[in-house]
N, C-alpha and C positions, 0 to 999 in steps of 0.2 A: 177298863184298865189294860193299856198296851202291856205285855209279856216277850220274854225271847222263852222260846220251849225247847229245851232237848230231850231228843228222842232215840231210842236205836241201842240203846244200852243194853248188853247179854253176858254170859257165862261163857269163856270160851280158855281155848289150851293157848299154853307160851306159843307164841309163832304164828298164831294167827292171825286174824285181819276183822275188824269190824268198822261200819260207816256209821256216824252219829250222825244226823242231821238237825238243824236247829231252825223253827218254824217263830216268825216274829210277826205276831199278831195285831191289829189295831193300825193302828200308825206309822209301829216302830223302825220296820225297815225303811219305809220313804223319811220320817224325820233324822235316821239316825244314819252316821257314812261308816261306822266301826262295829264290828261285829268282835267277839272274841270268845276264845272256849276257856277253860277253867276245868281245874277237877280239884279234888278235896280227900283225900286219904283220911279215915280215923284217927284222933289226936294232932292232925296236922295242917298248916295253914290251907286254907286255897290258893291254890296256883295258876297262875296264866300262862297255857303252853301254846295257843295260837290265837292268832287277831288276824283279818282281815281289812283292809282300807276299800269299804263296798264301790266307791265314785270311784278308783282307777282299777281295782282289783289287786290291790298289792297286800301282800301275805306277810307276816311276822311269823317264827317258829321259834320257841324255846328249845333249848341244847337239849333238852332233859328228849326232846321228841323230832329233831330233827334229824331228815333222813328216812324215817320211820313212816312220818303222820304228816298229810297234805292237808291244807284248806282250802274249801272252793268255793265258790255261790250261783246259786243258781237266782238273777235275778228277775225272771218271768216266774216263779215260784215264791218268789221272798223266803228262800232256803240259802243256808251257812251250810254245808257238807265239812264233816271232822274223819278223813279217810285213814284209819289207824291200820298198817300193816308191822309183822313182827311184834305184835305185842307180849310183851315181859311180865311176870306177874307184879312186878313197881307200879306198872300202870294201872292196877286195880283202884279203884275209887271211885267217888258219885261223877258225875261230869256236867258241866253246867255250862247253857249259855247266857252272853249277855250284850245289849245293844249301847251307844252312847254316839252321842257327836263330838272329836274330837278332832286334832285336826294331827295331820299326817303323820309328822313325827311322834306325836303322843303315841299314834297307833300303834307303829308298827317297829320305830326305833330301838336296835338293840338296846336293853337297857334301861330301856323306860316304859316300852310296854307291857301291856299284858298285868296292870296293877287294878286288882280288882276295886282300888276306892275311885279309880275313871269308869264306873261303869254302873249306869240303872239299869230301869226294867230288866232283873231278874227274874228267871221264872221256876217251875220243877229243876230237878237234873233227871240223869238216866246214869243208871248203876253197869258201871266194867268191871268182871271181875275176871282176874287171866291166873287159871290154873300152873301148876309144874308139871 
């Protein structure tokens, strides 16, 4: 069963900086050209706060985290990097990644991306929590 994994989730203060990385296992990085992060607050929907377009390298970022939080990939690793600086205690929640073939605009387009029913292989998440 192909998976996207994220990993790198900790307990950390407002203002700090943590790196999720997301490992896609099986097949998934070479079948798939979009990557995206998600996280999920208690009682509250999942959100897509970054996508990647892996064939040109081109990045999506939600309002909610730009500025803030970079995406990157490393494609001799088949890794997504989720570079969170200044983190707010908002940004507490589980964080998830996930793989799909979509094609450009879906990915990355304000507006349109970042909708977690574009996307399979789902895998764990990894828990942010950001103290005050």
């Amino acid at each position: 069963q192909v998976q996207a994994v994220a990993s790198g989730g900790a307990s950390v203060q407002a203002g700090g900086s943590l790196r999720l990385s997301c490992s896609a296992s099986g097949n998934t990085y070479n079948d798939s050209n979009c990557i995206g992060w998600f996280r999920q607050a208690p009682g509250k929907e999942r959100e897509g706060i970054a996508t990647i377009y892996t064939a040109l390298g081109r990045p999506y970022l939600a309002d909610s985290v730009k500025g803030r939080f970079t995406i990157s990939q490393d494609n001799a690793k088949k890794l997504v990097h989720l570079e969170m600086n200044r983190l707010k205690p908002e940004d507490t929640a589980m964080y998830f990644c996930a793989a799909a073939r979509l094609s450009l605009g879906v990915c990355i387009a304000p507006g349109r991306a970042g909708r977690p029913a574009d996307f399979d292989d789902w895998g764990q998440g990894t828990q942010v929590t950001v103290s005050s």
